[in-house]
N, C-alpha and C positions, 0 to 999 in steps of 0.2 A: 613825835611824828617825823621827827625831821630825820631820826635816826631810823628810820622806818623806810624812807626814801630814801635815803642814801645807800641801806642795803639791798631795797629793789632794784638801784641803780646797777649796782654789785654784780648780782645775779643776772638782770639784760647782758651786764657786759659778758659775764662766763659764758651766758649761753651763746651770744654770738660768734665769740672767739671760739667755740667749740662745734660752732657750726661748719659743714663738711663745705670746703670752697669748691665755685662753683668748676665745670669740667669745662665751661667753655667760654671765652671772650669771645664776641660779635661787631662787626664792623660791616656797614651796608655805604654805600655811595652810587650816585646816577651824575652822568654828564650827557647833553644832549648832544648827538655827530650828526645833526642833518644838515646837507648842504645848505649852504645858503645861496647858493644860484643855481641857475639851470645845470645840470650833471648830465652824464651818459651813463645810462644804470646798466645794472650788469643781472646776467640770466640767460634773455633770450636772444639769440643770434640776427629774429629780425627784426628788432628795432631800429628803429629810420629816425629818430629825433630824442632830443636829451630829455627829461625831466620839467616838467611841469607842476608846479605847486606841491604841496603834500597833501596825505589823509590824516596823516599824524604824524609826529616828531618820532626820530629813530633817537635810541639811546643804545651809551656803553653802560654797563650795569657792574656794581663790583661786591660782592663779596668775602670779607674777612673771615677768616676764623682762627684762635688760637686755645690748645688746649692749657692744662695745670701747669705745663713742662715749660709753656711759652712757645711751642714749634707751634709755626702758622704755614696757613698757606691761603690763595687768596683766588675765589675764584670770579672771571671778566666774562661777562655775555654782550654781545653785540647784533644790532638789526641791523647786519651784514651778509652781504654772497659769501664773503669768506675768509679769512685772515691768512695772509702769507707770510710764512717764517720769516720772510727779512723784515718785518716789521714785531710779531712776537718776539721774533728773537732778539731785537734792540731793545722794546718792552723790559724784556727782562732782565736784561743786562741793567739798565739802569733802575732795577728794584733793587739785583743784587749790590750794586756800587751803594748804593740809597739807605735800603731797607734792610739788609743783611738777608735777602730770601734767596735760596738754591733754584736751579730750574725747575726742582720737580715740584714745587712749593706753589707755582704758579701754574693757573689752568687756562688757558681761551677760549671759547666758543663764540663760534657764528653760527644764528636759525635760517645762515642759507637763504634769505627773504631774494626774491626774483623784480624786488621791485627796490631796491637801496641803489646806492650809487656801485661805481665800478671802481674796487681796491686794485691798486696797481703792486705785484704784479697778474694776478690771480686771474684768469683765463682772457689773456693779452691778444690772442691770437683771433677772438671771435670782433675784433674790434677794429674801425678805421678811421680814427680822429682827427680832425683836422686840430690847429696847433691851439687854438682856445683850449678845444675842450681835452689836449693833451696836457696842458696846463693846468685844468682846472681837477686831473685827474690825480698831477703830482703834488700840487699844490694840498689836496685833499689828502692823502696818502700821507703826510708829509705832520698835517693839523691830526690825525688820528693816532696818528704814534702817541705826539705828546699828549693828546685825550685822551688813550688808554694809561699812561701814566700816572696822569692826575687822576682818574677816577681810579686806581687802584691807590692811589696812594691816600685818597682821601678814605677809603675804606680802612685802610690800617690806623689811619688819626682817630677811627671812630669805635674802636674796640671798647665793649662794656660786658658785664656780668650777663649771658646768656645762656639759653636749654636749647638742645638742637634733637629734632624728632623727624622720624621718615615714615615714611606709606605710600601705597600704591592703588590708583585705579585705573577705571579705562575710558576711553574717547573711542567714537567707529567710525571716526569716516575718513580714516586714512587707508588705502587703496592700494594693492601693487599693481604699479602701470605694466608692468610684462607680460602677466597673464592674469584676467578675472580668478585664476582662483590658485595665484603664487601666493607665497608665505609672506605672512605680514605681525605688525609690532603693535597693537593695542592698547601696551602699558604707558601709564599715566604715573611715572614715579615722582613725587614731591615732597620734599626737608623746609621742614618746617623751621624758624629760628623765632626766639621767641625772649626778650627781657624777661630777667628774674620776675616782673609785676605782671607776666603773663601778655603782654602787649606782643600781638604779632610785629615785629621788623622786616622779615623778610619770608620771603614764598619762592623758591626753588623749582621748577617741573620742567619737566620735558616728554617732548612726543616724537615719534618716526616717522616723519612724514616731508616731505617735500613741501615749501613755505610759493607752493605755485597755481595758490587760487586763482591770483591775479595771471593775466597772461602780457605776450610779448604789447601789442593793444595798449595796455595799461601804463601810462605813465605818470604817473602821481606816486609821489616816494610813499611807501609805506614800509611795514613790518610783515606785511599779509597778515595768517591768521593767527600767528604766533606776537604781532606787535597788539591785534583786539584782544587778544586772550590776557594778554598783560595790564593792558587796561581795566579790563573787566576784573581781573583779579584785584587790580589795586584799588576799583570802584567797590567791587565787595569787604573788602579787607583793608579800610581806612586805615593811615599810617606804615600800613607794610611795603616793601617795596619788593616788585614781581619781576624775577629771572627766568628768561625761557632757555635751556638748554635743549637743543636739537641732536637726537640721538640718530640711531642709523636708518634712515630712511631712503639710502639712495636711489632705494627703486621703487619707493612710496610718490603716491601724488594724493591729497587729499580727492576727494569727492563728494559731491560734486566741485566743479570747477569752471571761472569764465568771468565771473558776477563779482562786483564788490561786496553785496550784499552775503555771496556764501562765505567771503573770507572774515566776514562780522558774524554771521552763525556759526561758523567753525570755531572765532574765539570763544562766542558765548559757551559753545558746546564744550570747551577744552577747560573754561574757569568752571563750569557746573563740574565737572570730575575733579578739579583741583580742591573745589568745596566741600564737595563730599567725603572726598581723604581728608582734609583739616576738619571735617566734624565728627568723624569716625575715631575709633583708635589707633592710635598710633605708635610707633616704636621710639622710645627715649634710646639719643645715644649719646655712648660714654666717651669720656678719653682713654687710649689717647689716639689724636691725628696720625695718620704715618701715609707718606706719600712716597712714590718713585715715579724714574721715567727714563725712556732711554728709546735712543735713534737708533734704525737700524737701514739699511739702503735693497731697497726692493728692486729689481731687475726687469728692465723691460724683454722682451722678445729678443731672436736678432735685426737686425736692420742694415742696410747696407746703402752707401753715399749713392749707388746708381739710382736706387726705388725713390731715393727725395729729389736726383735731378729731373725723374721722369714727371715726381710729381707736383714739381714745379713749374712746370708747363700747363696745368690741371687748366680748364676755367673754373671750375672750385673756387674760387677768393680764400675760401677758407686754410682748404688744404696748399694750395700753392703759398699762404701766410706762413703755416707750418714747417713746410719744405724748407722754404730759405732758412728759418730761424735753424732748423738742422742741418744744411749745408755750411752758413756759418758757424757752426761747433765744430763741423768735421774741420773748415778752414783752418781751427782754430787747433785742431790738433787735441779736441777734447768731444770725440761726438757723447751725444745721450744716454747710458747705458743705465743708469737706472737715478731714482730719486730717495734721499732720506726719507726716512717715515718715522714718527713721532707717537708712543705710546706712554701713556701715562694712568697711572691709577690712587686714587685719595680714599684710603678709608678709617670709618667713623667708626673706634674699638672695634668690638666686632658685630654690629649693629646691621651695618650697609657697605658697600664700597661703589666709587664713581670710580670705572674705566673708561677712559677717554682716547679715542682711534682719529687720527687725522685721517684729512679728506673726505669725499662721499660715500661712505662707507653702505654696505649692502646689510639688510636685514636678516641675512643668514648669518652672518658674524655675530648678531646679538642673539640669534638662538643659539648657536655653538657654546657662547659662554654661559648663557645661562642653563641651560643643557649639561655639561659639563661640571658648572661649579654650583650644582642645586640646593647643597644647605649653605650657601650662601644669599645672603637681599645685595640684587646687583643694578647700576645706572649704568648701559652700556649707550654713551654716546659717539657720534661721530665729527664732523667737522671742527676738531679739536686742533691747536697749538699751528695748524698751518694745513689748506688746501687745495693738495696740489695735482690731483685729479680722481677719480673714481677709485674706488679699492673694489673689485669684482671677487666675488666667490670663485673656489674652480668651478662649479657648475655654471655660474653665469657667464666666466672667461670661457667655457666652453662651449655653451651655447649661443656667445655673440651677439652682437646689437649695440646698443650705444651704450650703454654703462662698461660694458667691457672691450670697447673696442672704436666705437666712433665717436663716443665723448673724447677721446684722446687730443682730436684734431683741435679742438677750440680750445681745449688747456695748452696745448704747445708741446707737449709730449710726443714720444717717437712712433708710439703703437700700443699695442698692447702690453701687459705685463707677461713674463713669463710663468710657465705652468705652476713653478712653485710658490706663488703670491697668498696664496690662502695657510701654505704650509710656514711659510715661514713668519710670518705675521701671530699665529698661534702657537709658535712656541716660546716667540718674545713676547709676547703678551702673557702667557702662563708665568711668565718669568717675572715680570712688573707684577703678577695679582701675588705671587708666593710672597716677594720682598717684602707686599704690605699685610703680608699675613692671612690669603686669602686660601681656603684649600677647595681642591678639588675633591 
């Protein structure tokens, strides 16, 4: 008998050694960022007073992944207005010094929530602080850095034997605010990660919508409906832990809207589609990871030092904010002429691919690529790696209004972009989807 066991032994061992290793290590971590005093939350222009208690705790969320090769990348969601490159971009530097990860290896998103506090520097201009709560802005600004480190770093400590699978449903009640019946982004795309023993870890989605149930009124820190959804996701899916990435909804507002109650029906409404994609089938993907990313400087309009000293006189508060911050450039011998812009793309073999667009990006952009790249499965998000004002369509730079031309003033920008802002954004982007193997 004993020689019996032993060759059973034998045989376990061949067969595991012979079994196919897995295509993907998983690494999940959460760090809570909610103030702990009173803030000036960032969104609405007219709010008249800081922060008041919460609805629930805002978190940074981290996602690992590494395929058979060992190339990782690691993706960071936050219940934030919006992350500004001088803070990504130290983020990352201190992964690469750390972790040995290149920029394009590392992803940010903010869901954009209208009810989080205010990232400094990230639309500076709608703001008039007295020195508290200027204080309590850098000081915050300051504690997020190093919490977005630590929870991406703790994701990497936690890499284990995982399956990663994607699918797609829909949610309705996001809305284009411009006209009842503009074009709008209904998908509900969500990557499922999963332990070799079948244990969910992590839950992945994202929707195009604007995180502005809550309005200016509301001050109680929240996630909106994207911080319920997450909840409800990780209340239905014990042990998992729930990522909302915010895709291009710059001209999405949910609806209805006003009520706390609809930004808690809108979560429920967003985990019920999340659910039903993780019970349905879904697409297994393979290795291997391949990521890129690359800056490129988008142009604003012309602009001239007289039109800011005229408009420095404005009673505007807003725009006369504006003004000065642009007459000091010109002082400086540096005015405004346009801002980097950040494109990035992560895809899983050739399964799905996440393109990632900084800023508030408009829901034309997400038709364009999927339009364009159709035998490919694509996650066209926005408010990626740094958000530094609206990205307008040329249709919508053309037909003007706030997304392409008055949101400028409270981001601190000069005006509008220049005509070629849609063109040249699409052909660096074609450019990042080809390097990770993506075709049109």
């Amino acid at each position: 008998m004993a020689g019996v066991a032993a060759a059973l032994l034998l045989v376990g061992a061949a067969v595991l050694a012979a079994a196919p290793k897995p295509d993907f290590r998983a690494g999940v971590a959460k760090l809570e960022i909610t103030p702990k005093e009173p803030v000036w939350m960032s969104g609405y222009a007219a709010r008249t007073k800081p922060s008041d208690g919460a609805l629930h705790p805002l978190w940074a969320k981290a996602l690992a992944l590494e395929d058979r090769k060992g190339y990782r990348v690691v993706i960071i969601t936050t219940d934030l207005i919006g992350l500004p490159r001088v803070i990504t971009d130290e983020v990352s530097a201190r992964l690469e010094k750390e972790h040995s990860l290149r920029r394009a290896q590392i992803l940010f998103n903010a869901s954009h929530t209208h009810t989080g506090p205010v990232v400094r520097p990230n639309l500076m201009t709608m703001y008039f602080l007295d020195a508290t709560q200027k204080q309590r802005v850098e000081d915050y600004a300051r504690k997020l850095t190093d919490d977005l480190f630590q929870v991406a770093a703790a994701s990497l400590g936690d890499l284990s034997a995982a399956r990663v699978r994607w699918g797609e449903g829909t949610a309705g009640f996001g809305a284009n605010r411009r006209t009842p019946r503009g074009p709008v982004d209904h998908a509900v795309p969500v990557v499922e990660v999963t332990g070799l023993d079948g244990k969910r870890r992590a839950i992945l989605f994202g929707y195009a919508c604007h995180n502005t149930t809550h309005v200016a009124e509301d001050v109680k820190l929240s996630g909106d409906y994207a911080g319920f959804a997450q909840i409800e996701v990780e209340k239905r899916f014990p042990g998992a832990t729930a990522l909302f990435v915010a895709l291009c909804g710059g001209d999405q507002n949910p609806k209805p809207r006003g009520k706390n109650e609809y930004a808690q029906e809108h979560g429920v409404t967003l985990a019920e589609a999340v659910g039903k994609v993780l019970e349905g089938q879904m697409v297994e993907a393979e290795a291997p990871l391949k990521s890129a990313y690359r800056t490129i400087d988008l142009a604003f309009a012309l602009h001239t030092r007289e039109q800011f000293e005229q408009e420095a006189k404005s009673e505007d508060r807003f725009k006369a904010s504006r003004a000065r911050e642009m007459l000091a450039a010109y002082d400086a011998g540096r005015p405004v002429r346009s801002t980097p812009y950040p494109i990035q793309a992560i895809r899983f073999g050739k399964q799905f691919t996440l393109l990632a667009l900084g800023g508030e990006v408009v829901v034309d952009y997400s038709h364009r690529v999927k339009r364009h790249f159709n035998s490919e499965k694509m996650i066209v998000a926005g408010y990626s790696n740094d958000v530094m004002c609206y990205i307008p369509s040329y249709r919508i730079l053309k037909e003007g209004g706030y997304e392409g031309l008055t949101s400028m003033i409270y981001y601190g920008q000069p005006g509008p972009f220049a005509e070629d802002v849609e063109d040249r954004i699409w052909e660096a982007l074609r450019g990042v989807l080809k390097r990770v193997g993506a075709k049109e």
